[in-house]
C-alpha positions as CSV (number, residue, x, y, z in Angstrom):
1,X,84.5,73.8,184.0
2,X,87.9,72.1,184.8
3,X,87.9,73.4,188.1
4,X,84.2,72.4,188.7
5,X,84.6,68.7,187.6
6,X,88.1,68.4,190.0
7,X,85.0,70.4,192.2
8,X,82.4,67.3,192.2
9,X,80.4,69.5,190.2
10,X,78.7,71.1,193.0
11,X,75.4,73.4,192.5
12,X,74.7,75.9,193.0
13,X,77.2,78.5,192.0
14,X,79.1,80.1,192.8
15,X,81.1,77.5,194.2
16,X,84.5,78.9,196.0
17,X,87.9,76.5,196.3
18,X,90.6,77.4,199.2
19,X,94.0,76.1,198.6
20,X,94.0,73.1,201.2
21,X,91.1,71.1,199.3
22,X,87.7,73.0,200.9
23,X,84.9,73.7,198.7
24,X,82.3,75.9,199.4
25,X,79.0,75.8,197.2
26,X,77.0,79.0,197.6
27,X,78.3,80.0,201.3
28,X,77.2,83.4,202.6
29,X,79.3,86.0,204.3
30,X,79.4,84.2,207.4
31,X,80.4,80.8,206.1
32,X,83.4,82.5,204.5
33,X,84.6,84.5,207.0
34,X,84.1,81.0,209.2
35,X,86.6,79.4,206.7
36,X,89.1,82.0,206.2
37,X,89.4,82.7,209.7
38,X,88.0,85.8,209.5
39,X,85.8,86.1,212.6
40,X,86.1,87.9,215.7
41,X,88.9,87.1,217.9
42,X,87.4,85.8,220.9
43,X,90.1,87.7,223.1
44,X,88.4,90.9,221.3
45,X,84.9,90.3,222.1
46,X,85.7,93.4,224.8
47,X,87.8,95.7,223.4
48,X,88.4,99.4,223.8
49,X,86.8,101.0,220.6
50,X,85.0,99.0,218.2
51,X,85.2,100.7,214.1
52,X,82.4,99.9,211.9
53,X,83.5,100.3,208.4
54,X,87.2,99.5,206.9
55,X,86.9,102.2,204.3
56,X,89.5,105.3,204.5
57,X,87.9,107.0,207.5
58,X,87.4,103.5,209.3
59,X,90.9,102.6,208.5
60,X,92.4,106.2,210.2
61,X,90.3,105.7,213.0
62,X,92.1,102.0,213.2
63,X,95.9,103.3,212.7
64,X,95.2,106.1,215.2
65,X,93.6,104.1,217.8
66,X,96.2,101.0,218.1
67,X,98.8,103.2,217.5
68,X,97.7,104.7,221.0
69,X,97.1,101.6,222.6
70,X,94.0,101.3,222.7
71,X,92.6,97.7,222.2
72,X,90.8,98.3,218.5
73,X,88.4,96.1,216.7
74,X,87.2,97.2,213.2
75,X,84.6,95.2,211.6
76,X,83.1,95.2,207.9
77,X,80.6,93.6,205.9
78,X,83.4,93.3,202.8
79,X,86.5,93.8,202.9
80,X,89.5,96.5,202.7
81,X,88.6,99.9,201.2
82,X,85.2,100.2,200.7
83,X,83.9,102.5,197.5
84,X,87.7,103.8,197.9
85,X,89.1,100.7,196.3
86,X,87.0,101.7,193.0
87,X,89.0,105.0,192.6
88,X,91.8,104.4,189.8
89,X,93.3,107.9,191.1
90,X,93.2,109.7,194.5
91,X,95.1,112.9,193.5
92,X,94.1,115.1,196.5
93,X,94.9,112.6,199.6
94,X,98.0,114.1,201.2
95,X,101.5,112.8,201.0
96,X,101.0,111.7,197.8
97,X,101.6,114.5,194.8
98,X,100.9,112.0,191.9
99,X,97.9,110.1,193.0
100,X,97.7,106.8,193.7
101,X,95.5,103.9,193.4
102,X,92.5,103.8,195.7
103,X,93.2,100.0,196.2
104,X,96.4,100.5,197.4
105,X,95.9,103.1,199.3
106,X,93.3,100.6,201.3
107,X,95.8,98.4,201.6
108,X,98.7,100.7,203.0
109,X,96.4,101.6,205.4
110,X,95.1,98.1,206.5
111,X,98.8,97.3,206.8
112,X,99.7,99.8,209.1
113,X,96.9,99.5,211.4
114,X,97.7,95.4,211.6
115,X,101.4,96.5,212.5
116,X,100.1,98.4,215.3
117,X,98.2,95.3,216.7
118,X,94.3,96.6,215.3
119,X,92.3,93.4,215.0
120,X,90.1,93.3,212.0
121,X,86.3,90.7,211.3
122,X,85.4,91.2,208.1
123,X,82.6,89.8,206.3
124,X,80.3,91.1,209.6
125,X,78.0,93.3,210.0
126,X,76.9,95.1,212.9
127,X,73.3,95.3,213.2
128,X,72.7,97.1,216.2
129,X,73.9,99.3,219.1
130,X,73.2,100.0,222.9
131,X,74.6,101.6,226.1
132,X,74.8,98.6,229.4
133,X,76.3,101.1,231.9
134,X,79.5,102.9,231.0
135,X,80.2,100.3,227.9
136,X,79.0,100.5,224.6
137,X,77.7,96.8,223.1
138,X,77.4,96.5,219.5
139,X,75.6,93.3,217.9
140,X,77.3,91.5,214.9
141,X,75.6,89.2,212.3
142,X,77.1,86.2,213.7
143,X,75.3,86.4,216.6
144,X,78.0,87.9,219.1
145,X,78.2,90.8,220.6
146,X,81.5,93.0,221.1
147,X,81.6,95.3,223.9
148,X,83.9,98.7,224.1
149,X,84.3,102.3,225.7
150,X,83.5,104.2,222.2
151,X,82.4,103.0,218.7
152,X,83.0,104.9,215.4
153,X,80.7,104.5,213.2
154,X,82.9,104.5,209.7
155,X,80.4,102.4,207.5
156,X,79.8,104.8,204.3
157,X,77.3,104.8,201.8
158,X,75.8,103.0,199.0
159,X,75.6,103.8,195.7
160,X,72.2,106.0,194.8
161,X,70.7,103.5,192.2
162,X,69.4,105.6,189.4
163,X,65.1,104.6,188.8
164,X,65.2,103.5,185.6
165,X,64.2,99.5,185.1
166,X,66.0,99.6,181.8
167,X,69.5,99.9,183.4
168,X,69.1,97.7,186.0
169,X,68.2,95.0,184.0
170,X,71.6,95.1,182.7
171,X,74.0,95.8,185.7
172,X,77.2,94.0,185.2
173,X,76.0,94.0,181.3
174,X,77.4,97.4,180.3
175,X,75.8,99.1,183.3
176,X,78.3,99.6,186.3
177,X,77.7,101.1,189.8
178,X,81.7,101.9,190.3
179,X,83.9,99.5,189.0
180,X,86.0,101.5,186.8
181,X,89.2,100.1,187.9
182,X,88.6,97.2,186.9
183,X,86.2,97.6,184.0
184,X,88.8,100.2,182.4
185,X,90.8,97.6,180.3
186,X,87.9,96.1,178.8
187,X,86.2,99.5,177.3
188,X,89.2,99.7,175.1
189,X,88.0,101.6,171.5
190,X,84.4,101.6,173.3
191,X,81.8,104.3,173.8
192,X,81.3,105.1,177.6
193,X,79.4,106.9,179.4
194,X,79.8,108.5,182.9
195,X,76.6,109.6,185.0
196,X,77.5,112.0,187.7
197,X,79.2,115.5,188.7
198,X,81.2,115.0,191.6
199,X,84.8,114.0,192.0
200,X,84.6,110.3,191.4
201,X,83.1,110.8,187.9
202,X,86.0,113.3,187.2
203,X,87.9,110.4,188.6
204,X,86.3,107.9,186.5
205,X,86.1,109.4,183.0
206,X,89.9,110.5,183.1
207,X,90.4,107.2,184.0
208,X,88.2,105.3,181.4
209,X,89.6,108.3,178.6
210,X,92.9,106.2,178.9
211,X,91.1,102.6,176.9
212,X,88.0,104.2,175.3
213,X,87.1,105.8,172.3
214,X,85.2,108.7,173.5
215,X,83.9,109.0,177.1
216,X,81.1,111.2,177.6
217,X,80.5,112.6,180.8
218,X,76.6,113.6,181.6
219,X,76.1,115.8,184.5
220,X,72.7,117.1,185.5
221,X,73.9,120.6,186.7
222,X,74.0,123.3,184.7
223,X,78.0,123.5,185.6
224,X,81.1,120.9,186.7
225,X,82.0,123.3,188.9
226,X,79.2,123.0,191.2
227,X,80.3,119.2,192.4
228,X,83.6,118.7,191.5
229,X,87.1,120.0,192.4
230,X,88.6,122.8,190.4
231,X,91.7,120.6,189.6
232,X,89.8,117.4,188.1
233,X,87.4,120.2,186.0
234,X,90.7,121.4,184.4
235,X,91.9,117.9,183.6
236,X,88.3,116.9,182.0
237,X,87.7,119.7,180.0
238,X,91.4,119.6,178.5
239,X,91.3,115.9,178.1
240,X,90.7,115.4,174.1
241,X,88.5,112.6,174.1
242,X,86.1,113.2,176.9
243,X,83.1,115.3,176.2
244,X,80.3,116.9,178.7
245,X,77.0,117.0,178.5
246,X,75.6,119.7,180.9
247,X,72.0,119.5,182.1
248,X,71.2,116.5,181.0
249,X,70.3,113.2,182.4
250,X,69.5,109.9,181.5
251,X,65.7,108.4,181.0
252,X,66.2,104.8,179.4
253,X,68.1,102.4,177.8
254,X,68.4,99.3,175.8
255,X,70.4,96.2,174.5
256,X,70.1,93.0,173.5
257,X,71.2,90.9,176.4
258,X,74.1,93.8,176.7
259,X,74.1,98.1,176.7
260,X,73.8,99.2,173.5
261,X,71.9,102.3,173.9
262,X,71.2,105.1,176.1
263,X,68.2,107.8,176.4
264,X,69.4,111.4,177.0
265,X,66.8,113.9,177.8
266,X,67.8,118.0,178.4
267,X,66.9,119.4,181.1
268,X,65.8,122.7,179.6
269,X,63.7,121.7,177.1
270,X,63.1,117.9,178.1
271,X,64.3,117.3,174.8
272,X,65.1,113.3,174.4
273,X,68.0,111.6,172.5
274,X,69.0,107.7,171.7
275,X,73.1,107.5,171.4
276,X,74.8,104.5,171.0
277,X,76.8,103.4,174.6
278,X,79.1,100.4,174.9
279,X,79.1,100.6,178.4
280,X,77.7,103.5,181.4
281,X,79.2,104.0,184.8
282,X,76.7,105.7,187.2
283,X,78.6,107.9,189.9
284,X,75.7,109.9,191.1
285,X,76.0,110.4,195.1
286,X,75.0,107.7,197.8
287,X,72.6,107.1,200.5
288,X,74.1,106.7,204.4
289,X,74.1,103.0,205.6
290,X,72.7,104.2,209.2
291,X,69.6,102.2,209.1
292,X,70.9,99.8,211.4
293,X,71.6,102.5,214.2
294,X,69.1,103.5,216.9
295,X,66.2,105.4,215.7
296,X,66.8,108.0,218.2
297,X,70.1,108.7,217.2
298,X,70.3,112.4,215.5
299,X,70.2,112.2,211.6
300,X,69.9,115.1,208.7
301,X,67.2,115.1,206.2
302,X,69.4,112.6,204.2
303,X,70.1,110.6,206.7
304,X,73.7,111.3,207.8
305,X,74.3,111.2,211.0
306,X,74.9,114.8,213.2
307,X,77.8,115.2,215.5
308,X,79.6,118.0,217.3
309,X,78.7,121.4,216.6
310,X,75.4,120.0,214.1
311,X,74.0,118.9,217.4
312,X,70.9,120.8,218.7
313,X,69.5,120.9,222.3
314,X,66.3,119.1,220.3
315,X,68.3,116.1,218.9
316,X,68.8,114.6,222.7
317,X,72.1,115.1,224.0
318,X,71.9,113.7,227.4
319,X,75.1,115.3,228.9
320,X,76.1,118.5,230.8
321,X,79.3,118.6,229.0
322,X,79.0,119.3,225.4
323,X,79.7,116.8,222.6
324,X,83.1,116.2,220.9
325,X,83.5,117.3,217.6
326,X,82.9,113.8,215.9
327,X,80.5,112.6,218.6
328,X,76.9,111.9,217.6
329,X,74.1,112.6,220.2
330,X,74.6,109.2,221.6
331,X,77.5,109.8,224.1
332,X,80.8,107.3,223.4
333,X,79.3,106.5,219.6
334,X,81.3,108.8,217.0
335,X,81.1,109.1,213.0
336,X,83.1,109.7,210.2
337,X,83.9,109.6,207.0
């Protein structure tokens, strides 16, 4: 409120102060990238490989290609990490025996591809592609257009929402899509729950097993082995406080402005339960953002995109030579991550 008044009291929130004096009320991505100098370079509207996506994958693309040279521009509609920068431990990314924090692992990385002269616009999104002779132009929110010799396309996924209109009601009120790093400290003596059966909810209840009570982790495989790396199975199952709930998946929920309760059905039997839940963090997979890619352009039945080897003679590859490994069936346009 302090802040507001000193402010003017603008509306409506939120309202976002910079350190020399500039208020913004309500700006969208552009308007803040605008202010913090965060938009393309125009010396790198032509660049030599344009990254989509500043998440791990985006951000080895970035140290590899500036470290060679090449003129690199990597754009993102957020900021540094992507979904890694929810991970409170990355145990299995090499070099680093302990773990460490997916945040700062984002930001090592973002570091080291700045030291080698990448160039980053973040707060963009790029919101279409297409070939103008040998050069590749890709179309950013702001209007522009950046043109290069080969694009990764590095942009991730998005949380799978889970279809129950109970939960979503109270996102960011007990019911979390990620988060866990910095949700943790405030489940301290709480009941949590973790929806999911892949790595990052091995991640997550570990993590959360640190502040809460009891952290229950409900998977809707019959087995943790079937999602989630041998080494994170052997740390949940030997972790006191965390318990598993196999086959089973969640139906509702309610609260009184806040979670307070969670519907569990069995798979087997379609058997229903109400448990009490302070809080639920629902890990369970995540759809491709490839919707703003050319039609055209060779998908699975998920919507990933296909490169190298995946490539059929029926998804369109237009050259004699065959495609590189990470190459998608438009020529000069890769994907990872």
């Amino acid at each position: 409120r302090e802040l507001l008044a000193k402010a003017g009291d603008l509306t409506p929130l939120p309202v976002v102060l910079f350190p020399n004096g500039k208020v913004l009320a309500d700006p969208d991505n552009l308007e803040l990238a605008r202010a913090i100098g965060a938009t393309v370079d125009p010396d790198y509207r032509e660049v030599d490989v344009v990254i989509v996506g500043c998440g791990p994958a985006g951000l080895s693309a970035a140290v590899y290609g500036a470290s060679e040279g090449l003129r690199t521009l990597v754009v993102d509609r957020g900021g540094i990490g992507g979904q890694a920068t929810s991970s409170s431990l990355i145990r299995n990314y090499l070099g680093f025996p302990r773990g460490l924090n997916g945040r700062v692992l984002a930001e090592r990385a973002f570091e080291q591809a700045w030291l080698f002269g990448a160039k980053f616009a973040f707060m963009h999104d790029a919101t279409a592609i297409r070939r103008e002779g040998d050069r590749l132009r890709v179309t950013l929110s702001d209007g522009g257009e950046v043109g290069a010799a080969a694009v990764v396309v590095a942009c991730g996924a998005t949380y799978r929402r889970l279809a129950v209109g109970e939960l979503e009601s109270l996102v960011g009120a007990g019911v979390f899509y990620g988060g866990t790093d910095s949700e943790a400290p405030g489940m301290t003596d709480a009941e949590v729950f973790v929806l999911g059966g892949a790595n990052s909810a091995g991640q997550a209840a570990l993590h959360l097993a640190e502040y809460a009570r009891r952290v229950t982790l409900v998977v809707r495989a019959g087995s943790l082995d079937k999602g989630m790396s041998r080494y994170l199975v052997d740390q949940v199952e030997s972790t006191p406080n965390i318990d598993v709930r196999l086959g089973t998946e969640v139906v509702g929920a309610a609260g009184d402005g806040r979670l307070e309760r969670l519907v569990l059905r069995r798979r087997a039997d379609a058997g229903t339960e109400t448990v009490a839940a302070d809080a639920v963090f629902v890990m369970i997979g995540a759809l491709p953002n490839t919707d703003w890619l050319p039609a055209d352009l060779a998908r699975d039945s998920g919507g990933f995109l296909l490169t190298g080897a995946d490539l059929t003679p029926d998804d369109g590859w237009p050259l004699d030579r065959p495609p590189l490994s990470l190459e998608t069936s438009m020529p000069g346009v890769l994907a990872v991550g």
